[in-house]
N, C-alpha and C positions, 0 to 999 in steps of 0.2 A: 504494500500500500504506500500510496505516498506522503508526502507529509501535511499535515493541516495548512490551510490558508487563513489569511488572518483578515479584521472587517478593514471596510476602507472607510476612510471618514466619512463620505459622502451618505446622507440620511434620505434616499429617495421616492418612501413611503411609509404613510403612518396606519394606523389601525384604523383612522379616522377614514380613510379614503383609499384604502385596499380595497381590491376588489373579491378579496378572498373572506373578508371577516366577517359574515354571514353565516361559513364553515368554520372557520377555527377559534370565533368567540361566540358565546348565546348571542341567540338572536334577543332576549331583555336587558341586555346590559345597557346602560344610559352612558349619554352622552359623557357626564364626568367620569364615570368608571374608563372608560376609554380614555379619556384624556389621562388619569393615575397609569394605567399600562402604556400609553403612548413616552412616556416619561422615563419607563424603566425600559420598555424596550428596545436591544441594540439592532438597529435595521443596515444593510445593505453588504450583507456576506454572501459570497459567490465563489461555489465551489467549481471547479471544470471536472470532467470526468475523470475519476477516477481517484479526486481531491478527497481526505477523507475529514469529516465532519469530529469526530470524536472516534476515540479507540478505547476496546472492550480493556476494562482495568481500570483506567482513569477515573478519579475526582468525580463524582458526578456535583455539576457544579450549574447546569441548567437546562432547561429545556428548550424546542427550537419548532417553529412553525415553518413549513416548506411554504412558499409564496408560488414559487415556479420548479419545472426539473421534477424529477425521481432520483430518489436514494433506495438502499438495500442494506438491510444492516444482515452481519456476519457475525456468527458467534467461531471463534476458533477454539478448537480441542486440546488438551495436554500433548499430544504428538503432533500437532502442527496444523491440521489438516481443517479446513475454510469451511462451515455449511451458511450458504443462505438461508437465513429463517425470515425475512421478512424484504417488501416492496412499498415506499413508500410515495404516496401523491400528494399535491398540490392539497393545501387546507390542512395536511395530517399534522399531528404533533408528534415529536421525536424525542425519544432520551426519558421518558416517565417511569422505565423499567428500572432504571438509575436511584429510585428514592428509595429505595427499600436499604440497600446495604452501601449507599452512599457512594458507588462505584459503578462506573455503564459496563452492565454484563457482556456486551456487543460491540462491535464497531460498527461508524455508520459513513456508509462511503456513495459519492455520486455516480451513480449511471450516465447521468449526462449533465450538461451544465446546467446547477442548479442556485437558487437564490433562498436562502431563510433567514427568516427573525429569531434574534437569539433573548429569549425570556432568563433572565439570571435567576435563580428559586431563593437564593437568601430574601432580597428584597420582598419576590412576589409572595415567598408565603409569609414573612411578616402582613402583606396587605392582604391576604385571605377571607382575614376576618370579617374587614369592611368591606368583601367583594365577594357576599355570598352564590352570586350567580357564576361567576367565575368558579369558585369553589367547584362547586356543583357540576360546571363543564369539563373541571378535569377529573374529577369521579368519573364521568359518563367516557370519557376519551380514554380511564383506563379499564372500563369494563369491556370497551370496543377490542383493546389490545387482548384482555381475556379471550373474548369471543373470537376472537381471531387467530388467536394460539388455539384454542380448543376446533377451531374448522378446520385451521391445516394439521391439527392430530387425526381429525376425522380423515380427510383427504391422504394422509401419507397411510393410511390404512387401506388403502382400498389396494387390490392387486392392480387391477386394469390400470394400465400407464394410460385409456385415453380418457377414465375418468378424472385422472388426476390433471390431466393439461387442460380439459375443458371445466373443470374445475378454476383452473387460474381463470382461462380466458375470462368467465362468466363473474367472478371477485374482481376482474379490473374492469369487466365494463358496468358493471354494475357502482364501484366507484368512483368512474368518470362520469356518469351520468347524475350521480350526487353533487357533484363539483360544478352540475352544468354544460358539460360537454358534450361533445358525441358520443352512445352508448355502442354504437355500432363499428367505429372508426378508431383502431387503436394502435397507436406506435410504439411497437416493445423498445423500446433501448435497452430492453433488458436481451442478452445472447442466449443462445440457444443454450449452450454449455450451463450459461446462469440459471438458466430452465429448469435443465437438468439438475442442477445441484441443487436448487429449490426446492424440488419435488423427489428427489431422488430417484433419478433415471438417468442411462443413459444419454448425450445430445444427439446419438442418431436416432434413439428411440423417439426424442421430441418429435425429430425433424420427419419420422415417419408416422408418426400419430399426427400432424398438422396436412400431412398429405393427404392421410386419408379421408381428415376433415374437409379437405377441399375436394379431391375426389368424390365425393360424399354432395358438395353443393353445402354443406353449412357455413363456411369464411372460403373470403377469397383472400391467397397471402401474395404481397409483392414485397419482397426484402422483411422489412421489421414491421412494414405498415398492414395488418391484417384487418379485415372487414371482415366483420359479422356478418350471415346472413339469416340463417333459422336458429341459432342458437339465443334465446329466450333470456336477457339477464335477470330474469325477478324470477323462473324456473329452479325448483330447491335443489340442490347439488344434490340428494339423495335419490332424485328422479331421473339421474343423467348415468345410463348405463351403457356397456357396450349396444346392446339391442335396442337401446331406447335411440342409441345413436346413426344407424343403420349404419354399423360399423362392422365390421367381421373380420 
């Protein structure tokens, strides 16, 4: 990994006039509660790929809002060896795993060039108290992170390698469409290899389960850019089977 980058002075957007803070603050926060985090928050850090955000060990010393880009956080093993456990978008919060034992269990590194707000926690939870809406959104951000460990425990469970990739596809268009976006229209920056170690598979096993989805008539893939076609994002991952997917 390479080594962190550091913020630039330049302060280019505030909480006030993101266009992401809909997603990554209540939607009842008032006007002053906003202005108190606009205050504490360090804005205009910009990672390039591969830059990495924080490393598993480290001080946990704050937490960080993605503005733009995708991150992947890595947890590494006693013998060396990298698993992707997570994919992160635009609005997510990052580094909340960190409060527990005061240290980020993970590293968190860019996919592609990315932009985040860096929230520092000494200050913010001293202001918790007066900011019970806040409170309350990072309760719910880290129940998402529960639920989301417990989905991709369900997913690395299945045998079928094409439950498991139509499994991702249907978790990123499902939360691009949260964000606003096109549900249907999605650019991995994430590599096939990173697929793979994601989900634990093979990358040509990916690359030939994405075949057959096109084969198939469900995504059309041109490089990293894949279009959805009949695969369903609000469809339960538990209904998505080889037969369900005329897959054979």
């Amino acid at each position: 990994m390479s080594q962190p980058v550091s913020f630039s002075a330049h302060r280019q957007t505030q909480c006030r006039t993101c266009s992401l803070a809909q997603v990554c603050l209540p939607g009842s926060v008032s006007h002053e509660e906003i202005d108190i985090l606009d205050a504490m928050v360090k804005y205009g850090r910009t990672l390039k790929k591969d830059d990495v955000l924080f490393r598993q060990g480290e001080p946990f010393t704050s937490i960080y809002a993605i503005r733009s880009g995708v991150l992947k956080s890595v947890a590494l093993s006693a013998d060396g060896e990298e698993k992707i456990i997570g994919i992160h978008l635009p609005g997510e919060l990052i580094g909340l795993s960190g409060m527990d034992t005061d240290a980020y269990p993970v590293s968190v590194q860019a996919l592609e060039t990315t932009h985040v707000c860096e929230l520092p926690f000494a200050p913010l939870d001293a202001l918790l108290v007066r900011l019970p809406q806040v409170r309350r959104h990072l309760i719910r951000a880290m129940s998402r992170e529960i639920r989301s460990t417990q989905h991709m425990t369900r997913v690395l469970s299945a045998k079928a390698a094409d439950v498991r990739v139509v499994s991702l596809l249907v978790s990123l268009s499902t939360r691009f469409r949260t964000l606003g976006y096109s549900a249907d229209q999605l650019n991995l920056s994430i590599s096939r290899n990173e697929i793979g170690n994601h989900l634990g598979l093979a990358s040509e096993t990916v690359s030939r389960v994405l075949t057959r989805l096109k084969q198939s008539g469900l995504i059309e893939v041109d490089g990293k850019e894949v279009r959805i076609r009949d695969l369903i994002p609000t469809t339960p991952v538990r209904t998505l089977d080889s037969s369900g997917l005329g897959l054979h």
